[in-house]
N, C-alpha and C positions, 0 to 999 in steps of 0.2 A: 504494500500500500504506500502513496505516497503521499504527501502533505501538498495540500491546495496549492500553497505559494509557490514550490518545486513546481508544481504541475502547470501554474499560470505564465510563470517565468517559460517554459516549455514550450507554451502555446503560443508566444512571443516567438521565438525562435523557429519557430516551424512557418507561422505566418511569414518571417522576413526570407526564410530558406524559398519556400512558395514564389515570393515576390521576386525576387533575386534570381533564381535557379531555375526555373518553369521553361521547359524544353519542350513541347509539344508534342514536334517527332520521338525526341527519347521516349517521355512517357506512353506516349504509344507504344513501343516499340517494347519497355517492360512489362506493360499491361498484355499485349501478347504471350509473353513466355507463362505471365503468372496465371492467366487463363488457363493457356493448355494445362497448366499442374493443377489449377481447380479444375480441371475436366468442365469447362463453361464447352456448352454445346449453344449457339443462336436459333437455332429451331426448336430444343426443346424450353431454353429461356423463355422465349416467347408468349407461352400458354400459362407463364408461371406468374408469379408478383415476389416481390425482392425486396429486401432490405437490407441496401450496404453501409455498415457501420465503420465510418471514419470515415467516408467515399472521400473526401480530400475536394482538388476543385476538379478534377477529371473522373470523375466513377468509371468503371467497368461497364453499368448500364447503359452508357455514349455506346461503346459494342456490342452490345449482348442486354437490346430492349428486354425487357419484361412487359408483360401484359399490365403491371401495376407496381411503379417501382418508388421506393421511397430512400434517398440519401441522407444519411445522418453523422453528422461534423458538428462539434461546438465551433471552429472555425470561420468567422465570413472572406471569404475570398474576393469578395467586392460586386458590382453589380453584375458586367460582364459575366462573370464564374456563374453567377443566381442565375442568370437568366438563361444559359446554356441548357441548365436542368430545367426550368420552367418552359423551354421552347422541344424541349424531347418529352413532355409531358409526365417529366418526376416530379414528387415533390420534396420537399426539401429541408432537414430540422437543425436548427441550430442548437442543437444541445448534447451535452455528454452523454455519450452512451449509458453510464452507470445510472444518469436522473431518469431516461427514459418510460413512460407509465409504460410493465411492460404489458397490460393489457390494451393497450392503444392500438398497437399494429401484430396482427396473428395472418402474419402472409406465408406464403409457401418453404420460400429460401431467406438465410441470412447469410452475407457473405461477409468476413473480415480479411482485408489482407493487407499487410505494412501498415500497421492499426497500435496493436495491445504495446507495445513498447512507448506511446505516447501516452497513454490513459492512466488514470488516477489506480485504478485496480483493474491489473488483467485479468484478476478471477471476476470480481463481480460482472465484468464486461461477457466473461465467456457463458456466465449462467444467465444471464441477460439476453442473450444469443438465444439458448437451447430453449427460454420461455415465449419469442419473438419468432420464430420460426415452425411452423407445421408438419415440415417433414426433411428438410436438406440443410444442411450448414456449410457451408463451404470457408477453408482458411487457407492463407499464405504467410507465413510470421518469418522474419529473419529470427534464428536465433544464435545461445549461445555469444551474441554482439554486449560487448561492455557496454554498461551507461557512459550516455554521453549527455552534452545540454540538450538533444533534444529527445533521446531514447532513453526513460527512466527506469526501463527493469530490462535486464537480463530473462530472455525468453528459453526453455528449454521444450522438448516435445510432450516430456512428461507432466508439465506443469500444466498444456493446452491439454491433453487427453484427459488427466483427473479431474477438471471441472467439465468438460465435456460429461463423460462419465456421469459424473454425479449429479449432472439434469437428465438423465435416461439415458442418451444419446451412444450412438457405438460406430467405430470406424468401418464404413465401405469400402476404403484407403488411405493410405496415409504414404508420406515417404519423406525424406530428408535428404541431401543433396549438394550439391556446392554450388553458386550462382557465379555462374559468366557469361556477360552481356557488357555493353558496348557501355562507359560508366561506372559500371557496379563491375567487382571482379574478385572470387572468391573470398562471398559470404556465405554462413551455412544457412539455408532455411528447412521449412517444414513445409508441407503443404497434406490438406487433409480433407477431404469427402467424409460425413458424417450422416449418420441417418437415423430417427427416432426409432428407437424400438418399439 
């Protein structure tokens, strides 16, 4: 768990990293690779409704419509960023994951990915997940990565499967890996397919 002021100071440095760093084609370009390891298929996204937790200013829903998708960032990225999601017919919450009412949104899927290393608690965020979602969870987490100013916990795969775990939830896949792409160049992540039992 992290203490609000850590966390806010955080969200500072993430916002100017956004502003500063925002590569288009790159983030495309990772958003591809971290797809594939969620196993995001666009036709069967389609039929479904979503909810990506931490969507940032680019979500995965830009590629992979949902029939009803909702992005959720305490984050504002500015008007431009908003309007992006409001003109592909997302909508869009400014709030921490952890405040989330979570009987507000009971959609199909919830995806998190490059997410829980920013948030105030990765566990409440994961159980928040497994209550927010109907039957698929989909994650991508760096882990193993030291804190740094803007990544406040060390993620391992065991920490993401026992609060899975512990809202019902059981793996359809999972895998770990070393990430190399064009920017990023051996980090270790997780990625994992989850399904209510």
């Amino acid at each position: 768990m992290t203490d609000t002021v850590a966390w806010q100071a955080a969200q500072v440095s993430e916002l100017r990293y956004w502003d500063r760093w925002y590569d288009p084609a790159l983030t495309r370009e990772w958003h591809r690779g971290i797809a594939g390891l969620m196993q995001l298929d666009a036709r069967e996204i389609a039929d479904r409704s979503v909810i990506d937790v931490g969507c940032g200013p680019v979500s995965l829903m830009f590629d992979y419509p949902p029939a009803r998708g909702v992005g959720l960032d305490p984050l504002d990225f500015g008007p431009e960023r908003e309007a992006a999601y409001a003109t592909r017919g997302l909508a869009r919450l400014l709030v921490p994951a952890e405040e989330i009412a979570e009987d507000l949104w009971r959609l199909d899927e919830a995806w998190c990915y490059n997410c829980l290393q920013h948030v105030i608690s990765p566990g409440a965020v994961l159980l928040t997940m497994t209550r927010l979602a109907r039957g698929t969870i989909r994650i991508f987490e760096w882990i193993h990565e030291p804190v740094s100013e803007v990544h406040l916990h060390v993620l391992d795969p065991d920490l993401i499967a026992n609060h899975l775990r512990a809202g019902g939830w059981h793996p359809a896949s999972e895998m770990t890996g070393t990430w190399r792409a064009r920017g990023i160049t051996d980090l270790q992540f997780y990625a994992g397919l989850w399904r209510l039992a």
